[in-house]
NUVO-34897 format. One line per field, with one value per atom (N, C-alpha, C): residue in one letter; residue number from 0; x, y, z. Coordinates in steps of 0.02 Angstrom, whole numbers, plus 50000, padded with zeros to 5 digits. Atoms other than C-alpha are relative to their C-alpha. Example, Ala and Ser with C-alpha at 12.3 -4.5 7.8 and 13.67 -1.06 7.14 Angstrom:
! NUVO-34897
r = [A; A; A; S; S; S]
k = [0; 0; 0; 1; 1; 1]
X = [50045; 50615; 50045; 49958; 50684; 49961]
Y = [49941; 49775; 50060; 49941; 49947; 50055]
Z = [50000; 50390; 50000; 49997; 50357; 50037]
END
This chain:
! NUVO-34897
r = [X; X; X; X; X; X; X; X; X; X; X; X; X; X; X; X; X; X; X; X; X; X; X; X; X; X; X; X; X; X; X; X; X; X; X; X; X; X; X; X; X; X; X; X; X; X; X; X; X; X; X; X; X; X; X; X; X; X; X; X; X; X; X; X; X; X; X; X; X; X; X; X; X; X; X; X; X; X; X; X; X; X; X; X; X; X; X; X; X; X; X; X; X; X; X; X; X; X; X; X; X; X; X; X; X; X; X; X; X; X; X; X; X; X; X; X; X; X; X; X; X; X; X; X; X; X; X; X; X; X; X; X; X; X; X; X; X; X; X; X; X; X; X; X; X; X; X; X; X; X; X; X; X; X; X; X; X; X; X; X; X; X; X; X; X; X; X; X; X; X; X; X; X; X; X; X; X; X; X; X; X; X; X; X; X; X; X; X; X; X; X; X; X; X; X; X; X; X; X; X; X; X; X; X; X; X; X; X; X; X; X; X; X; X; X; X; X; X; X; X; X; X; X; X; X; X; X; X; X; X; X; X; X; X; X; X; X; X; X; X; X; X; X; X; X; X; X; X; X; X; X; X; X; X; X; X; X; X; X; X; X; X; X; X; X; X; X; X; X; X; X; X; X; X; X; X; X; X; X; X; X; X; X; X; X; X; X; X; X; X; X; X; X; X; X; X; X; X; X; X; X; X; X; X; X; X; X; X; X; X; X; X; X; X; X; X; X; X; X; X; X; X; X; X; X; X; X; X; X; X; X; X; X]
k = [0; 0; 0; 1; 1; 1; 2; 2; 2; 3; 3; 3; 4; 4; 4; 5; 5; 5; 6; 6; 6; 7; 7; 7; 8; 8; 8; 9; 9; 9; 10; 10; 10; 11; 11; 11; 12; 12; 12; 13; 13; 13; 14; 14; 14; 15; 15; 15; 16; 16; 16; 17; 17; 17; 18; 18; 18; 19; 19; 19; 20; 20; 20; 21; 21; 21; 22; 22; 22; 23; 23; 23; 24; 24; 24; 25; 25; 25; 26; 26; 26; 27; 27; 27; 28; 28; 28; 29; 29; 29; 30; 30; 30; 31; 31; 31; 32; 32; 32; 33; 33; 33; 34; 34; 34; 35; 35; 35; 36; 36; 36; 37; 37; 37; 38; 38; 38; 39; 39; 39; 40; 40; 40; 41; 41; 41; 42; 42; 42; 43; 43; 43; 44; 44; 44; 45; 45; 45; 46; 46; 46; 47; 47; 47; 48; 48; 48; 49; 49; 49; 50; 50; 50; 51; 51; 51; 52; 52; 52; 53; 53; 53; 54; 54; 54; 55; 55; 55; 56; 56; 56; 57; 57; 57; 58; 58; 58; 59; 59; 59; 60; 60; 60; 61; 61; 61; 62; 62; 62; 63; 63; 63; 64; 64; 64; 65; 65; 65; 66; 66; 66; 67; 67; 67; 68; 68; 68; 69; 69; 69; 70; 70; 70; 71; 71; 71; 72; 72; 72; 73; 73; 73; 74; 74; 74; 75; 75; 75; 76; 76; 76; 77; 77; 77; 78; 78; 78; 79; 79; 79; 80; 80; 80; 81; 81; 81; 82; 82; 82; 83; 83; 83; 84; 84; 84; 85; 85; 85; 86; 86; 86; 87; 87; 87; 88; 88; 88; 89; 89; 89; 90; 90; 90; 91; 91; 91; 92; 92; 92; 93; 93; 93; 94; 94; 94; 95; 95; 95; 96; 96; 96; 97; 97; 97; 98; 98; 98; 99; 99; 99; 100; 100; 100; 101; 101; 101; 102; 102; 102; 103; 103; 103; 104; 104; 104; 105; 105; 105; 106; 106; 106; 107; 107; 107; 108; 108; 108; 109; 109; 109; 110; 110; 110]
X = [49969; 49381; 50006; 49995; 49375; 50082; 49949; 49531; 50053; 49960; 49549; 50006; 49973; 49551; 50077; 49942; 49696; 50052; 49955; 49795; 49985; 49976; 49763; 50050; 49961; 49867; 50057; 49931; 50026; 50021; 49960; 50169; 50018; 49999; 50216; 49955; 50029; 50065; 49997; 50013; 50082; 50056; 49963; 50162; 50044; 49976; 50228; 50078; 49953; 50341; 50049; 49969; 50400; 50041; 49981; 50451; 50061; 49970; 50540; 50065; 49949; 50643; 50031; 49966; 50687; 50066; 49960; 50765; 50052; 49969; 50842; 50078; 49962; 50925; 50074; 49955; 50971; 50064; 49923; 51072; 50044; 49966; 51157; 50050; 49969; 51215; 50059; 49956; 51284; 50068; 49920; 51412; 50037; 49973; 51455; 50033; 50005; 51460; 50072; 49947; 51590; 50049; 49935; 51687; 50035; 49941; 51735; 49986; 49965; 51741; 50057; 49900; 51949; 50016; 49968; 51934; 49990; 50025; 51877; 50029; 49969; 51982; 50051; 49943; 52137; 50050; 49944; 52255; 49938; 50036; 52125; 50021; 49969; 52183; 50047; 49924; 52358; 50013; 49980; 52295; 49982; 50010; 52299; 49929; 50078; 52128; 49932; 50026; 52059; 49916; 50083; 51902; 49969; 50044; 51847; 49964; 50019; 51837; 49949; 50061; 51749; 49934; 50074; 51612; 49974; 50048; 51595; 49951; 50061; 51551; 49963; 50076; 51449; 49922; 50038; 51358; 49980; 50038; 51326; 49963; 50022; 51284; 49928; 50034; 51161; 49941; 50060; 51060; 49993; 50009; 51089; 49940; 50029; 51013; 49912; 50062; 50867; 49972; 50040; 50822; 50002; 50016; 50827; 49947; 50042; 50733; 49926; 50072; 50585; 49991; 50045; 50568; 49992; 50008; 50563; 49917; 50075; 50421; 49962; 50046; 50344; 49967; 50019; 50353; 49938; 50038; 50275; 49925; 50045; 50144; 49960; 50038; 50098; 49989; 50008; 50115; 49937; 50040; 49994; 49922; 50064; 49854; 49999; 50008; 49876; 50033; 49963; 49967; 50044; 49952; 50121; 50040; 49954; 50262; 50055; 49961; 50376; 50090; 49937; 50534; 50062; 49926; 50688; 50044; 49934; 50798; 50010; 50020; 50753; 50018; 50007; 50741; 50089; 49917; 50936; 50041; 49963; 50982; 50003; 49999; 50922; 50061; 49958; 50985; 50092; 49919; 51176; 50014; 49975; 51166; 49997; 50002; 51099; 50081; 49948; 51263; 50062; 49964; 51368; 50018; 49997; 51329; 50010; 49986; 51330; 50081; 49905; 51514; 50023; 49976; 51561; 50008; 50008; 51522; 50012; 49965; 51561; 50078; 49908; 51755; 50021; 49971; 51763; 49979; 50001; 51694; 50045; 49937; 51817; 50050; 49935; 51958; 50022]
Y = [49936; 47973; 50007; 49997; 48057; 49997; 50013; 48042; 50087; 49917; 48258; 50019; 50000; 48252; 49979; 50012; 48137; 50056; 49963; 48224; 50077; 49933; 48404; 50002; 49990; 48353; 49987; 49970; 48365; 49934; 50053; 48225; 49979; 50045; 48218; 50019; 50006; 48230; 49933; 50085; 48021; 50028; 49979; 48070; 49935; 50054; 47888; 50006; 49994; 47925; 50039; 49927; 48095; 49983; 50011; 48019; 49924; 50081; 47858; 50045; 49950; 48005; 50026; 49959; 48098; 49946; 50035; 47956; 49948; 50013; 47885; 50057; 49962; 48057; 50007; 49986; 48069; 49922; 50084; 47857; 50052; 50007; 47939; 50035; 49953; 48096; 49954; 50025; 47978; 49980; 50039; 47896; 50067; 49948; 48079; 50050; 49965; 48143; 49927; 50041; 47981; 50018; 49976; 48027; 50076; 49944; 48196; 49984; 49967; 48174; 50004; 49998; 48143; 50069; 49912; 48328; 50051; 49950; 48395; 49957; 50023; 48282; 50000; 49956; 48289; 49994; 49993; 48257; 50071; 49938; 48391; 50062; 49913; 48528; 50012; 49984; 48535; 50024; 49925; 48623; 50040; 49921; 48781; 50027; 49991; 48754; 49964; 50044; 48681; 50029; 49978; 48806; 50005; 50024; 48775; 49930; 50042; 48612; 49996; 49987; 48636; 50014; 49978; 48744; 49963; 50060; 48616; 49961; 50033; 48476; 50015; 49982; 48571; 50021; 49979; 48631; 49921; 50054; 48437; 49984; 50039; 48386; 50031; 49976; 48508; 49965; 50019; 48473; 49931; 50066; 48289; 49986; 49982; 48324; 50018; 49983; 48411; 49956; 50048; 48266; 49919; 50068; 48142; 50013; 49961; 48261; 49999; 50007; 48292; 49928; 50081; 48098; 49975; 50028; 48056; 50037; 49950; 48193; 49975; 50020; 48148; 49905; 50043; 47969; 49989; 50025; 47974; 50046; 49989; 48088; 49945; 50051; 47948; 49948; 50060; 47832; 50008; 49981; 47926; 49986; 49997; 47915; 49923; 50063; 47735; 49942; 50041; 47645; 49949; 50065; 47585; 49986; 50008; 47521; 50063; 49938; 47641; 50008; 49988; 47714; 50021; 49997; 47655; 50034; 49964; 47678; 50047; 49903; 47854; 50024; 49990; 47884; 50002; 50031; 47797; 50048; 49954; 47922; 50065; 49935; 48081; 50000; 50000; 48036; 49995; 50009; 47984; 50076; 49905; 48171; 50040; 49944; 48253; 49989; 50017; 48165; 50007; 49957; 48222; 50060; 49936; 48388; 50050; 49975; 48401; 49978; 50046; 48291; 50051; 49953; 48424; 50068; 49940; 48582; 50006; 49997; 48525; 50010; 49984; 48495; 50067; 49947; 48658; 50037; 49950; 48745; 49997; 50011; 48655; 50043; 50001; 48701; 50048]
Z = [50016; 54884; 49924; 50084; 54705; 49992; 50006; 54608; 50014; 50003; 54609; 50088; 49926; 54800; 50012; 49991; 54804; 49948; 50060; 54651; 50054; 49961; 54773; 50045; 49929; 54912; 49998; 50011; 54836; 49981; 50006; 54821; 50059; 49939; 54984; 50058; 49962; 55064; 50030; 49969; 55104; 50045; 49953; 55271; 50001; 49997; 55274; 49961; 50062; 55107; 50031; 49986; 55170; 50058; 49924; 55349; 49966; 50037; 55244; 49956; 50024; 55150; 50006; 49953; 55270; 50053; 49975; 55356; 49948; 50053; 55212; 50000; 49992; 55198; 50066; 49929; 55381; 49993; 50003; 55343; 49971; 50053; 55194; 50009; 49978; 55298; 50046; 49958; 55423; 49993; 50065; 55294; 50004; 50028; 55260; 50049; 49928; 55450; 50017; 49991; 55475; 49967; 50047; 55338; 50033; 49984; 55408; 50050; 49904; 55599; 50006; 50001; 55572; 49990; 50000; 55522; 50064; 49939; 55698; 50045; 49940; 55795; 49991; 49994; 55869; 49950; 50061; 55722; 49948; 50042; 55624; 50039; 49944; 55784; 49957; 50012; 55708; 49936; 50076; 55531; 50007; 49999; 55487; 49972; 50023; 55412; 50043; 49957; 55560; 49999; 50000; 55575; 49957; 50047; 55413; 50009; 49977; 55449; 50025; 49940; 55592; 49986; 50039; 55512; 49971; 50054; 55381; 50049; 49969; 55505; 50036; 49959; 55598; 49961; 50044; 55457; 49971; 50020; 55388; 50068; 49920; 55574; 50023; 49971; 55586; 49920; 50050; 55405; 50014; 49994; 55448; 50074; 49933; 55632; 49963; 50030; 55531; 49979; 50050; 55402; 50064; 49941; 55569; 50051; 49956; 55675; 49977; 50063; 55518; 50004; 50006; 55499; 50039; 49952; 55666; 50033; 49982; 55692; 49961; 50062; 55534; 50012; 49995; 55588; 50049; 49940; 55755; 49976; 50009; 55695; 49969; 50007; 55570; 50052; 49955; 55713; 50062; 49966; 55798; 49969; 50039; 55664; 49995; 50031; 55592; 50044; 49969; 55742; 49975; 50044; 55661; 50052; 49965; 55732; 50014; 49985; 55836; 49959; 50059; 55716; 50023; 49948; 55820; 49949; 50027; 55688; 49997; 50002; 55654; 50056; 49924; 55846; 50005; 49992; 55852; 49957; 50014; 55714; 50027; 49965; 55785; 50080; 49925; 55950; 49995; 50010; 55891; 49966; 49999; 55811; 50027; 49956; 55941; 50067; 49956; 56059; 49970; 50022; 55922; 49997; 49992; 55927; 50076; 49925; 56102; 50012; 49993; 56118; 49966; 50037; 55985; 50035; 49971; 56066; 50071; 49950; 56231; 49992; 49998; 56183; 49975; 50025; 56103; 50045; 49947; 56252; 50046; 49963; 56364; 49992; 50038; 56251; 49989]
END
């Protein structure tokens, strides 16, 4: 391959990088998604600013959900081309946000 081929296809055309970033992201959210769940549970019911709250973590839960969702896609696609190894962790994050968001939205439908 010439060197102006590679240099066209951007920065994150190395799907590998982009899928390694994205899950990076999705760890970093997690720290940040722990830190507020105390605000959407039941000692968080009893302020007067409770549905801010709320919005917030739903609003990290969901970009965090996104950057676990993208690298898990991004992974298996590469995993599809270059047979790498399958990307539990990734897999383990999406999935603990997607059972957040569902645990979340179930109790408030209950409620």
């Amino acid at each position: 391959m010439s060197d102006e081929v590679q240099f066209s296809r951007g920065l994150f055309a190395d799907r590998s990088r982009l899928g390694n970033i994205l899950t990076i992201l999705a760890g970093l959210f997690f720290y940040i998604v722990c830190m507020l769940l105390p605000l959407v549970g039941p000692a968080g019911r009893t302020t007067e600013h409770y549905g801010l709250n709320f919005v917030t973590f739903v609003a990290v839960l969901l970009v965090a959900s996104a950057c676990a969702m993208g690298g898990l896609i991004v992974k298996l696609r590469t995993r599809k081309e270059d047979q790498s190894p399958f990307p539990y962790i990734t897999a383990g994050l999406a999935s603990v946000y997607l059972l957040l968001l569902v645990n979340l939205l179930a109790g408030q439908v209950s409620k």
